[in-house]
N, C-alpha and C positions, 0 to 999 in steps of 0.2 A: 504493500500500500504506500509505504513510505517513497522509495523509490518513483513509482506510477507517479504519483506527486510532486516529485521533483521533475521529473519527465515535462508534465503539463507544465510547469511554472517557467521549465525552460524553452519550449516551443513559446509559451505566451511573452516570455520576455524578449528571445528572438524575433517573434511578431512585429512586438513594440518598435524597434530598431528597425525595422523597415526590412527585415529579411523575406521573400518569398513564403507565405504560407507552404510550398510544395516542400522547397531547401529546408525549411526549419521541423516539418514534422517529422523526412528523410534523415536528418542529420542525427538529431535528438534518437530517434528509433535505431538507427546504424550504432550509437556510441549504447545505447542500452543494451539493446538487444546483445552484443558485445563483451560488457560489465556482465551479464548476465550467464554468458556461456567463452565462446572466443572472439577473439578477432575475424580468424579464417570465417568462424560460424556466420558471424555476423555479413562480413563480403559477400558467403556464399548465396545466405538467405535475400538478401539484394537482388544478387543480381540474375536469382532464379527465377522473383520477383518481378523484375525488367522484362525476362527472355518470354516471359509467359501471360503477360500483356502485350509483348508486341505480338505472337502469336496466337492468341485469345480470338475466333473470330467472331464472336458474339460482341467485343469491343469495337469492331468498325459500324457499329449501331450511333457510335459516338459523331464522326465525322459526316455521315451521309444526315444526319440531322443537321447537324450545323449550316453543311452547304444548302441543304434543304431553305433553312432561315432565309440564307444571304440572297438566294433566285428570289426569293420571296420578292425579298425587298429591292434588288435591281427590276423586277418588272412590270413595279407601279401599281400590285395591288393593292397595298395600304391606301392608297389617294380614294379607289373606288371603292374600298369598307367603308373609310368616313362619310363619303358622300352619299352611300346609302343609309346609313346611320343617322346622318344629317336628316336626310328626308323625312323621316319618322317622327323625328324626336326634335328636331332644332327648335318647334315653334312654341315649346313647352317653355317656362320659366326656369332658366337654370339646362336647358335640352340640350346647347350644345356641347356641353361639361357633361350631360348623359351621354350623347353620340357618343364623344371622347371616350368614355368608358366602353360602350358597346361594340365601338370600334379595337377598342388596345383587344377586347377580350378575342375578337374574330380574327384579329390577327397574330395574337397567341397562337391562337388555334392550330397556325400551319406555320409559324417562324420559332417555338417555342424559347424562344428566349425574353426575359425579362429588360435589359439594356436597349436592344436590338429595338423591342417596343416601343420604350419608353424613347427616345433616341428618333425615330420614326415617325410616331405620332406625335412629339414635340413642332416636327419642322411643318408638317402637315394642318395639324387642329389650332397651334397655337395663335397664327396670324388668323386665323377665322373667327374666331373668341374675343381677340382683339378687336378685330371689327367691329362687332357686334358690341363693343363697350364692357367684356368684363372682367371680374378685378384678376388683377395678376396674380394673386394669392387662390382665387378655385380655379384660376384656368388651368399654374401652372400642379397644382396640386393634381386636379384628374386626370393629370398624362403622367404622371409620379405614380398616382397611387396604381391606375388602368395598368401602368405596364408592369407591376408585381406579379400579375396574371401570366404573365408567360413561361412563368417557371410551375406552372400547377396546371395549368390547360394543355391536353394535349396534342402532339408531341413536345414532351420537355428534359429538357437535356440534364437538369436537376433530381430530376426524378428516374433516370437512367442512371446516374450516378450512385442515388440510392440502392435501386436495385443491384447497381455491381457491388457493391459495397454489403449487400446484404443477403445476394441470390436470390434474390425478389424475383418476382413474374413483373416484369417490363411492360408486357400486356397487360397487365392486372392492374400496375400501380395508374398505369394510362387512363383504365375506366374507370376506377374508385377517384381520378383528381376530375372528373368533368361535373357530377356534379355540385362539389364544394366549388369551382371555379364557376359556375353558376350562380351559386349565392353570392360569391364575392360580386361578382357583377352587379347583383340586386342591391346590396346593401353598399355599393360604393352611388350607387345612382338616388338611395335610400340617405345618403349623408349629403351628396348634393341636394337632393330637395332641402335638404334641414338648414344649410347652407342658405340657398335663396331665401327660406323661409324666415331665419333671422333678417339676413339682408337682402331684400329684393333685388336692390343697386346692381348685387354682385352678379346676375346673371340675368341681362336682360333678356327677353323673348325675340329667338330669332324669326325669317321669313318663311309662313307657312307655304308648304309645296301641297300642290295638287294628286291625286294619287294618280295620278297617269304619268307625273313624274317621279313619284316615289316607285312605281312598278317600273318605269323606265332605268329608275337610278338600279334595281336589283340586276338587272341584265349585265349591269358590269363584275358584279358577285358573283355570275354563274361556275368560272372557271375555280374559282377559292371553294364553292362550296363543292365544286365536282372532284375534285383535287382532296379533301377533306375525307368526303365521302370514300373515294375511291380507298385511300392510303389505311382511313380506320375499318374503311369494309373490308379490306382485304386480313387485315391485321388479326377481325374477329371473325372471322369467317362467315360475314353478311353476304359474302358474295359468292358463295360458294354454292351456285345452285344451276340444274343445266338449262343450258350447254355449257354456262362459263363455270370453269371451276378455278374461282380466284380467292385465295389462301395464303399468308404471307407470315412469317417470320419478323419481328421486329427488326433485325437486320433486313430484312428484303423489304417490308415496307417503308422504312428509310432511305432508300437504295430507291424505290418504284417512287415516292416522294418528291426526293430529290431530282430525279430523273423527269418527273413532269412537270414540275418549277420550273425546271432548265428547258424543256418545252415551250410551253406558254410562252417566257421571255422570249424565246426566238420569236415564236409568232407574232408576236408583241413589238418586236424588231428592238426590245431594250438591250440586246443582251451581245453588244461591241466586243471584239477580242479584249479590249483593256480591260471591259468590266468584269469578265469570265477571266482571267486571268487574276485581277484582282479576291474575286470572290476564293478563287482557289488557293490562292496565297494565303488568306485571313483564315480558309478552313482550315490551312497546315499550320498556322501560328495558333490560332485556338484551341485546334483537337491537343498540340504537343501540352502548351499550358494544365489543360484538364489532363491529358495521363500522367503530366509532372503529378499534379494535385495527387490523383489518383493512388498512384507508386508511394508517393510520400506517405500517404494514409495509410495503405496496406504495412507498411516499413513499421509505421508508428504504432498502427494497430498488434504486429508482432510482437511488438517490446512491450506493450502493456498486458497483453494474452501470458509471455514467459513469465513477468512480475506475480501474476495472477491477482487484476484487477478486476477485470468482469466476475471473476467466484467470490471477492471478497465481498463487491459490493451487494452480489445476490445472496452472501449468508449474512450480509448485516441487514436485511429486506426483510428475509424470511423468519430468520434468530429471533428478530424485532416484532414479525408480526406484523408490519407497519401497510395498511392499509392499500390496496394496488394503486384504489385514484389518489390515494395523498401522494404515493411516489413520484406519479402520472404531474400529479402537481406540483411537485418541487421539480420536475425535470423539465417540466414549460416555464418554470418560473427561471431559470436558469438557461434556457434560449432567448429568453426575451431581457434578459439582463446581458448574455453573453452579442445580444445581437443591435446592442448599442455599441458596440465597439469591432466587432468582426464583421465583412461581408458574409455576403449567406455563404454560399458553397464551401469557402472556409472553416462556417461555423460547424456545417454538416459534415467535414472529411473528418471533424476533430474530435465530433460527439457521441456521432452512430454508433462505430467501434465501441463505446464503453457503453453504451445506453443501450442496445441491443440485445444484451443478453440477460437485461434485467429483464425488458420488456416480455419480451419471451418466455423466462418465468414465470415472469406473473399472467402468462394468460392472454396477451394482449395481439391482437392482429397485427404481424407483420406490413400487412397492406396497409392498414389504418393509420398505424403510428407512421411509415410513410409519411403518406396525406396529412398527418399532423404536423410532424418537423415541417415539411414544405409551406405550410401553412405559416407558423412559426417564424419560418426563414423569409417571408414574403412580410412581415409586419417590419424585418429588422430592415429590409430597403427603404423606407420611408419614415425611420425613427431617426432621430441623430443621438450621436453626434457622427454616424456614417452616412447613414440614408444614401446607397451607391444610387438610386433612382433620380436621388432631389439633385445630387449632383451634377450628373448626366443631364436634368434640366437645366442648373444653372451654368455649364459650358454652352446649353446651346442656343438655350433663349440671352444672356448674358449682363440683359439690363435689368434682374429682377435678383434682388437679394437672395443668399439664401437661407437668412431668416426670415423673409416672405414666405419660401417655400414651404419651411416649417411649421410655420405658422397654418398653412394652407391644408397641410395636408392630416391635421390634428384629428378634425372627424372621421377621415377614411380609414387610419388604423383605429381611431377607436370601433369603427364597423370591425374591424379587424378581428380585434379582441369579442366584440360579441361571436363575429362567425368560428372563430376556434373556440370559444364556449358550447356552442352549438354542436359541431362533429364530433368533439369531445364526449360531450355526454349523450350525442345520439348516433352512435357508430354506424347505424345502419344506414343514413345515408352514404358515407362514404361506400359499402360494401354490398348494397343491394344491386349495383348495375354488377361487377364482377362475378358475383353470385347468380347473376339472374343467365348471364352469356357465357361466365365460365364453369358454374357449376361450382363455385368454389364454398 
């Protein structure tokens, strides 16, 4: 335990110093793991570690996501989710800060990243808002909070992580995050109205659109929702009926994803060798960064397995008696403390490993608790003193504090906190779509 302990204090104080989350968990695990047994031991367990993620082929689920994201985003269908979104909703008090939300979540849907989102819908929604007279503080907050969604909607690259990290069903964790990413949507749109509702000012009423153009605006959607469609039908065997028998692998439908993003953009004529070049480049810088993360975890995760930290702390649970949801409770109370100061995926390489085999003891759904941490990890984008979302807004909006920001986005994690209140104590929503398609 003692040991385990020093371990963490010294990754956390490496952190502090600005070292790499991947280098400082890798290092700390290599010099343990080591103290522990040998040197040689310690090299060898490394770099068997290495050979077998780069060999892993359930691991290239990692980068055909990614590029998946980036087509996404060179072929312009972000502009036409808001603009259908718009259509629906703009003429509401406070609608185009709903759009905003309804739009980050649709394009979660098929880019699953959270910055990506956020980052996207910034350049997009935010000159529209402004338009329209409203405050910088909900406009710039609903593309903050909207793009937390991307790591819980699927496909998300966060929630892949988990499952490698855990041997999870990828498929599974996919359908249990749609619909708590659902709710978030309701209850970010649920904190905007409260928002207008105090202050009208802050979101005036945009220009209602007739439904001939609202049914117009979805025809630019077609290709996102067929693309959607296609990637998770195939995924759960929606589509598997004759003549077609389409059946897919999470690596193959990452791979079939990716592959008709990259499509569409050519039809679309967005898709120049610079930018396909570029996109390819960002995936190979990305995907390496997350296997850094990856490796490093697994490294660190070893060194606290040899100390024997996950059995200590499941005989001090059990020895104790101590109630499964108070555990359940000190372990969210301790993400959401840990997640003022760490970005998420950080938070989650560092925690899973030890929290994992408590969970597990006690009873708890793998799948669930998933969807819980990501939930979790989705409040610390938009808390400070990190908030990597608020950030990401104010690099790109630039003229807008980012104590505005914060300021702004106070009621969407407090939705936050209600909605993980909620699949907390009501597990079955996250676990009734899995169960219903997979039988689980």
């Amino acid at each position: 335990m003692t040991l385990a302990l020093i371990g963490f204090a010294a990754v956390l104080t490496l952190v502090f110093l600005r070292v790499p989350i991947a280098i400082a968990m890798g290092f700390v695990g290599l010099v343990g793991y080591a103290h522990e047994t040998s040197t040689s031991a310690s090299i060898s367990m490394t770099a068997r570690l290495i050979t077998d993620a780069a060999r892993d082929y359930g691991l290239s689920v990692v980068p055909l996501f990614v590029l998946m994201g980036l087509f996404v985003n060179q072929s312009g269908m972000s502009r036409e989710i808001y603009r259908s979104a718009n259509a629906f909703l703009g003429h509401w008090r406070g609608g185009l800060a709903m759009a905003t939300v309804a739009a980050c979540g649709i394009f979660a849907a098929i880019s699953g990243s959270s910055l990506a989102t956020a980052a996207t819908m910034s350049r997009i929604a935010m000159p529209e808002m402004r338009r329209f007279g409203y405050a910088d503080s909900l406009a710039t907050a609903s593309i903050a909070a909207g793009g937390t969604l991307g790591i819980l909607i699927p496909p998300s690259v966060i929630l892949i992580m988990y499952g490698l990290l855990t041997q999870s069903s990828i498929a599974a964790l996919f359908l249990a995050g749609l619909v708590p990413g659902i709710i978030g949507i309701l209850f970010y749109m649920a904190a905007v109205a409260f928002v207008v509702w105090r202050k009208p000012e802050s979101g005036p009423r945009g220009e209602r659109q007739n439904w001939r153009e609202r049914l117009t605006s979805l025809s630019g959607i077609g290709a996102v929702v067929g693309l959607f469609v296609f990637v998770i039908g195939g995924l759960y065997g929606i589509l598997d009926f004759w003549p077609i028998n389409l059946t897919f692998s999470p690596t193959e439908a990452a791979g079939m994803g990716a592959m008709g993003t990259f499509a569409i953009a050519l039809w679309r004529r967005k898709m120049p060798w610079s930018a396909l070049k570029g996109a390819l480049s960002e995936t190979c810088v990305t995907t390496a960064g997350l296997f850094a993360i990856l490796i490093g975890a697994w490294v660190f995760s070893n060194f606290v397995s040899i100390v024997g930290l996950p059995e200590a702390l499941v005989a001090l649970v059990t020895s104790n008696d101590i109630p499964p949801m108070t555990v359940m409770g000190l372990i969210l109370l301790i993400y959401i403390l840990l997640g003022c100061v760490f970005e998420s995926l950080s938070m989650m390489v560092l925690t899973v490993p030890v929290f994992f085999p408590i969970i597990s003891q006690l009873g708890f759904d793998p799948i669930w608790f998933g969807i819980v941490v990501v939930v979790v990890t989705e409040i610390s984008l938009i808390t400070p003193p990190v908030g990597l979302n608020v950030f990401i807004m104010r690099s790109v909006v630039g003229d807008v504090s980012t104590a505005t920001i914060f300021r702004g986005v106070t009621p969407f994690w407090i939705a936050d906190i209600f909605r993980l209140a909620l699949i907390v104590l009501v597990p079955s929503l996250v676990l009734f779509l899995p169960q219903l398609v997979q039988g689980r």
